[in-house]
Backbone bond lengths (Angstrom), bond angles and torsions (degrees), N, CA, C in turn:
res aa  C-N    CA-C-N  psi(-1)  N-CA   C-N-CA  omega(-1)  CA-C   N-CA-C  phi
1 X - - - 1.445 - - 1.526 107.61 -
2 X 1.277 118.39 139.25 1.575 121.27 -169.13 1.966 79.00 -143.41
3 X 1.626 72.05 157.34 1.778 109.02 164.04 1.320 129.67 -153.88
4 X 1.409 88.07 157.82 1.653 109.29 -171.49 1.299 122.68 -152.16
5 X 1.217 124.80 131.39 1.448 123.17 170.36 1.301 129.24 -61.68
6 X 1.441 117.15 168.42 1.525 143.94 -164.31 1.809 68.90 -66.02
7 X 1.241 116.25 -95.39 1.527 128.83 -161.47 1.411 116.94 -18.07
8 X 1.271 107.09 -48.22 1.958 123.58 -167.46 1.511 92.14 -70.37
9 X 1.760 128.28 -23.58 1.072 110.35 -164.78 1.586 102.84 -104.83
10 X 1.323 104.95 1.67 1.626 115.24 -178.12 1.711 130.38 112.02
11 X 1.627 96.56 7.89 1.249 109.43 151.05 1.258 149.62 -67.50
12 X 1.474 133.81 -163.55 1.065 124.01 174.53 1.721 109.14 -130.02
13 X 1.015 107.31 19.90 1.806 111.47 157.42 1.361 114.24 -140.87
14 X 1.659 107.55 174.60 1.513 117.31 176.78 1.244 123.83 -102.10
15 X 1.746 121.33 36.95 1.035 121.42 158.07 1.322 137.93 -43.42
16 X 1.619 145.83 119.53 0.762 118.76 -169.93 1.775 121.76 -74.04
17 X 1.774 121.61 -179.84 1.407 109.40 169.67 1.205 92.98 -154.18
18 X 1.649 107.09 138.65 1.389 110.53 -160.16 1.632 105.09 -133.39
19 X 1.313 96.16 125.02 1.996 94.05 177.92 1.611 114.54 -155.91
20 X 1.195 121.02 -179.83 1.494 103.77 -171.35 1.681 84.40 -114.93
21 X 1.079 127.57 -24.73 1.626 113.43 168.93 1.739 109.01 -95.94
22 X 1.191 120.77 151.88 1.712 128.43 137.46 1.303 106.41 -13.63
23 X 1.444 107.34 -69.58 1.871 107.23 -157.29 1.728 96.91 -65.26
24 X 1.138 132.12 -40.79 1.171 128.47 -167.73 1.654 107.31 -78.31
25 X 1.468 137.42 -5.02 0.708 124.41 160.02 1.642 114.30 -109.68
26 X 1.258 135.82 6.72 1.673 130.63 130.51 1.075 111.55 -48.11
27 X 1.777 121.88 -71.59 1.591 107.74 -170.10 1.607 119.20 -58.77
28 X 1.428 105.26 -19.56 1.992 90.59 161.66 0.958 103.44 -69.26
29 X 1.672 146.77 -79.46 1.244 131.62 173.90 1.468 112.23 -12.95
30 X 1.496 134.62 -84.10 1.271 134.91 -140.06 1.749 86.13 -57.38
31 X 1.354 114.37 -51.79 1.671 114.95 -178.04 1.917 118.12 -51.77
32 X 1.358 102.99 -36.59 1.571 81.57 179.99 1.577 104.00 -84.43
33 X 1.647 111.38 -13.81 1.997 89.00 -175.92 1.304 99.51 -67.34
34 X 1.302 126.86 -34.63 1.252 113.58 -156.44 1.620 105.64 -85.70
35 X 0.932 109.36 -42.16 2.066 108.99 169.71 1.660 100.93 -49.71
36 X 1.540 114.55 -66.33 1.736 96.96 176.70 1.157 118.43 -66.94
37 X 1.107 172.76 -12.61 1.405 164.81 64.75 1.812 96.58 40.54
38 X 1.414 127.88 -84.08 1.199 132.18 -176.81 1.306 115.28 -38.95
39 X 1.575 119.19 -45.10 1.342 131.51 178.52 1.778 119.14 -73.46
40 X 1.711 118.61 -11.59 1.125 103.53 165.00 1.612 102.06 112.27
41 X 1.683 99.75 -2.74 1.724 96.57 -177.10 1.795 106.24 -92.16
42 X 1.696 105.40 99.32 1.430 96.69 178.24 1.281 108.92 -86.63
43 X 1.126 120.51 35.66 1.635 126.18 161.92 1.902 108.97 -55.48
44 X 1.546 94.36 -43.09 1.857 119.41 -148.65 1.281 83.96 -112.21
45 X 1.667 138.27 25.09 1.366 120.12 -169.73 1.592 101.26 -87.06
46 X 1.203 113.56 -21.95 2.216 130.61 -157.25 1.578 74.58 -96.20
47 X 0.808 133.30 -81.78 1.686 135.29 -162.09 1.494 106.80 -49.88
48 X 1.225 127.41 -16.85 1.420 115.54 171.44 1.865 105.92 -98.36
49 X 0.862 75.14 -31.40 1.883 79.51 -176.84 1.699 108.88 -69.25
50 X 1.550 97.60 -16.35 1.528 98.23 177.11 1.484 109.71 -85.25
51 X 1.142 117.52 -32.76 1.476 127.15 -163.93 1.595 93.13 -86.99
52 X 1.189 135.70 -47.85 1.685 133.05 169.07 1.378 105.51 -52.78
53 X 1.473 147.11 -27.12 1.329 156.69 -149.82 1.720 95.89 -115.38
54 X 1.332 113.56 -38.72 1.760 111.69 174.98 1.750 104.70 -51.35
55 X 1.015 103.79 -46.59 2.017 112.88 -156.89 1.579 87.01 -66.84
56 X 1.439 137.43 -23.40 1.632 121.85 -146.32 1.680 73.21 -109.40
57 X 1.060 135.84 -39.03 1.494 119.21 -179.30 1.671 126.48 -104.19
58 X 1.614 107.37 77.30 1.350 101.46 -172.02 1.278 141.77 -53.79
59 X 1.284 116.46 -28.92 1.285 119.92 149.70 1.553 133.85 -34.81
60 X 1.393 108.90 -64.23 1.276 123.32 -175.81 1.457 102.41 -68.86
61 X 1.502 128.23 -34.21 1.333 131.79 -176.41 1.682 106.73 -79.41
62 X 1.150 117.43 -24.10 1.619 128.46 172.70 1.727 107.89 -62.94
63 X 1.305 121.92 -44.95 1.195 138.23 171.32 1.249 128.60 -59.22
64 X 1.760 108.17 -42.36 1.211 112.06 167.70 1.502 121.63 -86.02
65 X 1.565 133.68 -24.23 0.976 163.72 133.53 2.122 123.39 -2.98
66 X 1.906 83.74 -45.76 1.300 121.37 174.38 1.272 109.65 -60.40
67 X 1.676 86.62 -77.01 1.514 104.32 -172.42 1.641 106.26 -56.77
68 X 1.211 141.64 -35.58 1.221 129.28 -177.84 1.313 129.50 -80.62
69 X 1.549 111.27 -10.90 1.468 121.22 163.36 1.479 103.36 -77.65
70 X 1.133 132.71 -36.27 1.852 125.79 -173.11 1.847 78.62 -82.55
71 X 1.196 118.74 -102.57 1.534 94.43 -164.35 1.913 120.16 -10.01
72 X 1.164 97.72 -84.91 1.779 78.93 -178.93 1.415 132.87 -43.03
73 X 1.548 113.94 -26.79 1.918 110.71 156.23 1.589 121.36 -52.29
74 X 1.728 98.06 -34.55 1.805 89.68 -175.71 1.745 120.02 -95.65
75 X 1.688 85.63 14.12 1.755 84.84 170.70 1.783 101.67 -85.56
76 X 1.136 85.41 157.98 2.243 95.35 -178.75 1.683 91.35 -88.31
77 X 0.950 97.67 151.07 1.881 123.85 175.68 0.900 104.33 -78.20
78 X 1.283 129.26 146.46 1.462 153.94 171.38 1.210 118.37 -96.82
């Protein structure tokens, strides 16, 4: 199990997000922008609109995608 924050993933808080794969810690991300977003926090409003805007450009979302699987390998396990 590894973690990482809202921020490390391109947010704007230090929530943590916890998963034993990469992909499982995007879809926590993709899940809290969109729950804070729902709730009225336009803190996370640019960070969700970015992550809805990744899927329409695969390329650019392939890249970032990258980079966030090697980041989450070089976090230490919990």
């Amino acid at each position: 199990m590894k973690t990482m924050t809202c921020r490390q993933l391109g947010g704007p808080c230090d929530l943590e997000l916890s998963g034993a794969t990469a992909d499982e810690v995007i879809k926590a991300q993709d899940r809290h922008l969109r729950e804070a977003v729902a709730a009225g926090d336009s803190a996370h409003e640019a960070a969700h609109e970015e992550m809805k805007a990744r899927w329409r450009r695969p390329l650019r979302a392939m890249g970032w995608y990258r980079d966030t699987k090697k980041a989450f390998a070089e976090q230490p396990s919990r």
